[in-house]
N, C-alpha and C positions, 0 to 999 in steps of 0.2 A: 855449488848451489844448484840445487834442481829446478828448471825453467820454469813458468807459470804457470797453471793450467789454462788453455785457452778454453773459454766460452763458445758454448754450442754455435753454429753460427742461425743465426735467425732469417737471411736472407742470400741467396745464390742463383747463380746465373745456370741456364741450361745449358751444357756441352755435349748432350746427345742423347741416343734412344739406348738399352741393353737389351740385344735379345741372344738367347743360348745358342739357339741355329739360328746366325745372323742372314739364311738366305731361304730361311722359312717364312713363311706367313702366320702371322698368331702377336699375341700383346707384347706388348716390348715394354720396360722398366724406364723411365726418364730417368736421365744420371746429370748430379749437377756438379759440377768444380770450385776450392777457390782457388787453384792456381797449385797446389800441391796434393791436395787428397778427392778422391771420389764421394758420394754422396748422394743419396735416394732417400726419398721422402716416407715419415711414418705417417700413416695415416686412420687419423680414428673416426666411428661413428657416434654424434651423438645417442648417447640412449631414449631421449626424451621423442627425437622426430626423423632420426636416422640420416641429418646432414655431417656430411664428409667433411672434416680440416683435417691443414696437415698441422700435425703434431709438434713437429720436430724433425732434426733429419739426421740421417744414420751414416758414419763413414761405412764405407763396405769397398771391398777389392773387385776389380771389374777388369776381366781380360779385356787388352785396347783393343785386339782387333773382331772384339764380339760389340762395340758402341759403334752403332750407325750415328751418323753426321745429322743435323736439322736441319731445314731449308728456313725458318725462320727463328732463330734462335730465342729464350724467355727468361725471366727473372721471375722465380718460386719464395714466397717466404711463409714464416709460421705463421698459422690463422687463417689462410689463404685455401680456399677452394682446390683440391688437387687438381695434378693436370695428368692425364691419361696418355695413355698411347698404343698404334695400332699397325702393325703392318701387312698390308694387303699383298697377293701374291704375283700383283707386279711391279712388286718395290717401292708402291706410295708409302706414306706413313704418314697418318691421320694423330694430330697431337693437338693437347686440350683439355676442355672439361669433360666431364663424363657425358652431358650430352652432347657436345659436338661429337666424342668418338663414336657415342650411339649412333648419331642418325649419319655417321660417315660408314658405320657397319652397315646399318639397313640395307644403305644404298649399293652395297656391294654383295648383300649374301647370298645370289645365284653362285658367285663364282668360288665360297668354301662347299658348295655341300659333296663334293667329291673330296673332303677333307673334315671328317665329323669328327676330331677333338677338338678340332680348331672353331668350330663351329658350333659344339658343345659350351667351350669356355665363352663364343658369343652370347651363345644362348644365356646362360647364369648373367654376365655383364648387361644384357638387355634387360632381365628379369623375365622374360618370356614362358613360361613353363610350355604353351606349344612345342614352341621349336627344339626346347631343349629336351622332351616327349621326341621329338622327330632325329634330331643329334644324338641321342642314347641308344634307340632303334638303330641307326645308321652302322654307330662304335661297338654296338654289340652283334654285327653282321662283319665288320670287320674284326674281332676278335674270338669269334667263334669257330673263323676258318685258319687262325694263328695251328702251327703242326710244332707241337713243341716234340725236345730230342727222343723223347723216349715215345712217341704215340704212334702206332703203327698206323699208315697209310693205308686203304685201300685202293688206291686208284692206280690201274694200270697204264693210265694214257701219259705221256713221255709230256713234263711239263706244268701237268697240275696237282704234284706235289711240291710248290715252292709256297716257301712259308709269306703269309701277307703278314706285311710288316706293319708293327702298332703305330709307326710313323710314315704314314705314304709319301711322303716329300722327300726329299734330297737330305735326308738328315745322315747318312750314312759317304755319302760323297767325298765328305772330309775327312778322313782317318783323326781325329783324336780322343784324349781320356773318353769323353761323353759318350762317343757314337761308336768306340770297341771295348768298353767295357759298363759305364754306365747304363745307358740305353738297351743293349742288349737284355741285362740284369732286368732291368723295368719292366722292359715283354713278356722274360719267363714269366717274375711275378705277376703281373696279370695275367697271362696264362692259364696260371695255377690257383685262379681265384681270388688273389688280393688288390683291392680296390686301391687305387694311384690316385693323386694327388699334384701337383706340380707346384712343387715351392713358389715363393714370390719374396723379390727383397724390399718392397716398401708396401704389401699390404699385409697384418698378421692374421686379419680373420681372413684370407684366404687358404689359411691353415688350419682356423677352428682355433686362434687365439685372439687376446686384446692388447697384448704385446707380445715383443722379439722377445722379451725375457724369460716369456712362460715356457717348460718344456712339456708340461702335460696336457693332455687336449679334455677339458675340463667336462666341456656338455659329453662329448663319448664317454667318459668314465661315468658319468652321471647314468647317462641309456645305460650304460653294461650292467650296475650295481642292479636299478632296477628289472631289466630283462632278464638276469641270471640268475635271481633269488629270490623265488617263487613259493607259492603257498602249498598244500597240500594238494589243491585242486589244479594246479598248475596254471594257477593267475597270479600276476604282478599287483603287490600289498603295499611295496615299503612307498613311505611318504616320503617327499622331499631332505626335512630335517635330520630326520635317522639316515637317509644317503649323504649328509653332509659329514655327520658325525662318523659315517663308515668312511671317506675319504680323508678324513682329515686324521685319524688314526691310521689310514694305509699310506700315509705320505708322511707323517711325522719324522723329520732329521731325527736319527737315533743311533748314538754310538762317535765314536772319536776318526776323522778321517773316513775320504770316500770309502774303502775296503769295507769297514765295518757298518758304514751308513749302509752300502747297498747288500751286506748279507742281512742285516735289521729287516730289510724292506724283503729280500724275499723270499725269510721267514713267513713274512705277514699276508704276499703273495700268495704262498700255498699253501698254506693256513686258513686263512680269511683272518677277516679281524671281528673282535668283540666290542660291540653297543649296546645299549639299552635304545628301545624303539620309544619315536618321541610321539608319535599319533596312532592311531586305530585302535582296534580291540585288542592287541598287543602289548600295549601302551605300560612302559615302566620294567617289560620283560627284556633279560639278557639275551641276544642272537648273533650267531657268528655268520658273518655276513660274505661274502668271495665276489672280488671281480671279477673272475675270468671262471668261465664253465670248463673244468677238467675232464668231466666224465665224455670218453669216445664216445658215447651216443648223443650227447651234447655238444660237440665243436661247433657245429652252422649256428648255436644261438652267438659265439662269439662274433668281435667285429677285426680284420686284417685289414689295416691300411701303410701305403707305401708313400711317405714323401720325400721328395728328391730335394738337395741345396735346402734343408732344414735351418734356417736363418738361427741364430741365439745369440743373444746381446752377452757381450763380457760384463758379468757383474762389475757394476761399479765404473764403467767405462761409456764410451760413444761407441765404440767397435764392437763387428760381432766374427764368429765362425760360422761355414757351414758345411757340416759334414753331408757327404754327397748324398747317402736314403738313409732312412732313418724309417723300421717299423713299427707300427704302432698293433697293439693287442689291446684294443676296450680303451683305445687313449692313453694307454701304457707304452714309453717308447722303451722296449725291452728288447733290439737291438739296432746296433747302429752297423754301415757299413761301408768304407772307403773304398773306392775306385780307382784302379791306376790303368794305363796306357803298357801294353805289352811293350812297346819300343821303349821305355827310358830302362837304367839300368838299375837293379835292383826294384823292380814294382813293389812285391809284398813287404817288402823290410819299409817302403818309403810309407806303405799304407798302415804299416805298424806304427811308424814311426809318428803321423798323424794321428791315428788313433789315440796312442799315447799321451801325444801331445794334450787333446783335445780335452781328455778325461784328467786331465793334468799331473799324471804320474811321471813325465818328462817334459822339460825345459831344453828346447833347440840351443838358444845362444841367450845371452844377455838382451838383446833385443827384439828377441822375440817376444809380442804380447802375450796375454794371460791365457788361456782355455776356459772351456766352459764345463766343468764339472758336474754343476747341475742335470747337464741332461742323462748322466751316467750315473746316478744316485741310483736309477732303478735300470740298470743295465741287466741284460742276459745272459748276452751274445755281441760280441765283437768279430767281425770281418772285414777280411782286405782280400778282395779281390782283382784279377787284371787280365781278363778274359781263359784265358789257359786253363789258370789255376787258382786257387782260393786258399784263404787257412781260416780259423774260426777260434775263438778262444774265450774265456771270461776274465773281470777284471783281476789284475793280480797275476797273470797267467805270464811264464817266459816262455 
């Protein structure tokens, strides 16, 4: 007989902060226990007055030795006011409600501004748009002097050609996955132009969703539809309703199994799809509509964003995965990309081996949980990289 389902749990004790570079300064994840699994809080906004509860709470996997200790331990449950958290760069950690971690950043932000993403991410957390005006200036002085591999130097003086690092802390200190092959990956891509993101495992709209379950970033595809399908005169027409109507035909499940869901989809991709317009002088006419601007003199209308530890709920489950970046094109995650550590053995076969997993076209062992499928509907592009070397493939690919 198969055991019972247990019931979400509704209330749990705090057992500590998560943060990625546990000896970095920047927010940390509160993690809660009941004695056998992990556990971070989902948390929603009302729509009506934009007060925060926690929802419910997510099991999630959490390296031990990346959960800092609490100096005053708490009990979190559903319905309850989230509780935040913060670490400062001499190892305080500020835990709470959102305004106590506010007014514990105030009181400390002389000591990030030699640190503007960290200082960036306060800024959004204040609401401030000053400071985060002053954080943006800062992050875009230090990513403007980033020397990626191919950009030739001019500078002859012995010493200032070392590349400034998109993480000026100690994140590099510790050799693993994250910080020789992850991290590295993140810098090109900014670098090279695509705007980063940094996962969160208990908030979704700090991804641009209203849950772990959704994988498409809903308001981006919205901007795309309308920014890339212009009128004659080169101004934006379509109304809201006919972009509904164009999303919901560029997303419709179509066909038997992922393979044939994601070539359905992108068919429709480079194609566009076909509406009737629900408003304007247009109104009742057939128009083929495209999310994504193909034409080479059109790419800057496009939008490239990079998010790292992409949370996604297992249908039907309390568990989630999270494949390490995930990019998005107009809110389109058209591809995904695993990270391995050059020291274990076999990296790429193991990043395959996730991939696969994830997209659910392989099953590890009998108990290994489900994958999440979903976010491979509208895949591209699959990679596994591990510093060295790379492979690259689409779905279906041996």
């Amino acid at each position: 007989m198969k055991a019972p389902k247990k019931s979400p749990p509704q209330a749990l004790p705090l057992s500590g902060v998560f943060r990625p570079r546990p000896h970095a300064p920047g927010f940390a994840i509160p993690v809660f226990s009941d004695g056998e699994s992990s556990w971070v809080q989902e948390i929603r906004a009302s729509m009506d007055d934009g007060q925060e509860t926690v929802a419910g709470f997510i099991r999630c996997d959490v390296e031990p030795s990346h959960v800092l200790p609490v100096p005053q331990p708490t009990t979190q449950q559903v319905g309850a006011s989230p509780i935040f958290a913060f670490r400062f760069p001499d190892g305080n950690i500020s835990i709470g409600s959102r305004i106590v971690v506010q007014n514990a950043i105030r009181a400390t932000l002389s000591e990030l501004q030699n640190r503007p993403f960290v200082l960036w991410d306060c800024a959004e957390f204040l609401e401030d748009a000053e400071l985060e005006a002053q954080a943006r200036s800062l992050a875009g002085s230090v990513l403007s002097s980033i020397q990626t591999p191919n950009q030739p130097n001019d500078s002859s003086i012995e010493g200032e050609n070392e590349v400034s690092p998109l993480w000026p802390d100690s994140t590099f200190d510790n050799p693993n996955e994250y910080t020789v092959s992850e991290a590295p990956l993140l810098q090109q891509l900014v670098a090279m132009g695509w705007e980063y993101v940094e996962g969160d495992l208990q908030y979704p709209a700090k991804t641009g969703r209203s849950s772990f379950s959704e994988t498409i970033l809903l308001e981006r595809l919205k901007a795309a539809f309308r920014k890339v399908n212009l009128d004659e005169a080169g101004d934006e027409w379509l109304d809201n309703l006919t972009i509904e109507r164009a999303i919901r035909e560029l997303l419709k499940p179509e066909g038997n199994g992922l393979l044939e869901m994601n070539q359905h989809f992108m068919q429709r991709l480079v194609t566009g799809v076909r509406v009737t317009v629900a408003e304007g002088p247009c109104t009742g006419q057939d128009v083929t509509l495209h999310p994504i601007a193909w034409q080479p003199d059109r790419l800057q209308d496009n939008e490239f964003l990079a998010i790292n530890q992409f949370q996604v709920l297992i249908k039907g489950t309390p568990y989630t995965k999270r494949p390490d970046v995930v990019l998005f094109v107009n809110g389109l995650p058209l591809v995904v990309i695993e990270c391995k550590s050059p020291a274990i053995s076999e990296p790429l076969q193991s990043a395959l081996d996730d991939l696969l997993h994830y997209s659910g076209q392989k099953r590890r062992d009998a108990g290994e949980r489900e994958g999440i499928p979903e976010l491979f509907h509208f895949n591209a592009l699959l990679i596994g990289t591990s510093f060295y070397q790379a492979r690259a493939g689409t779905l279906g690919a041996s």
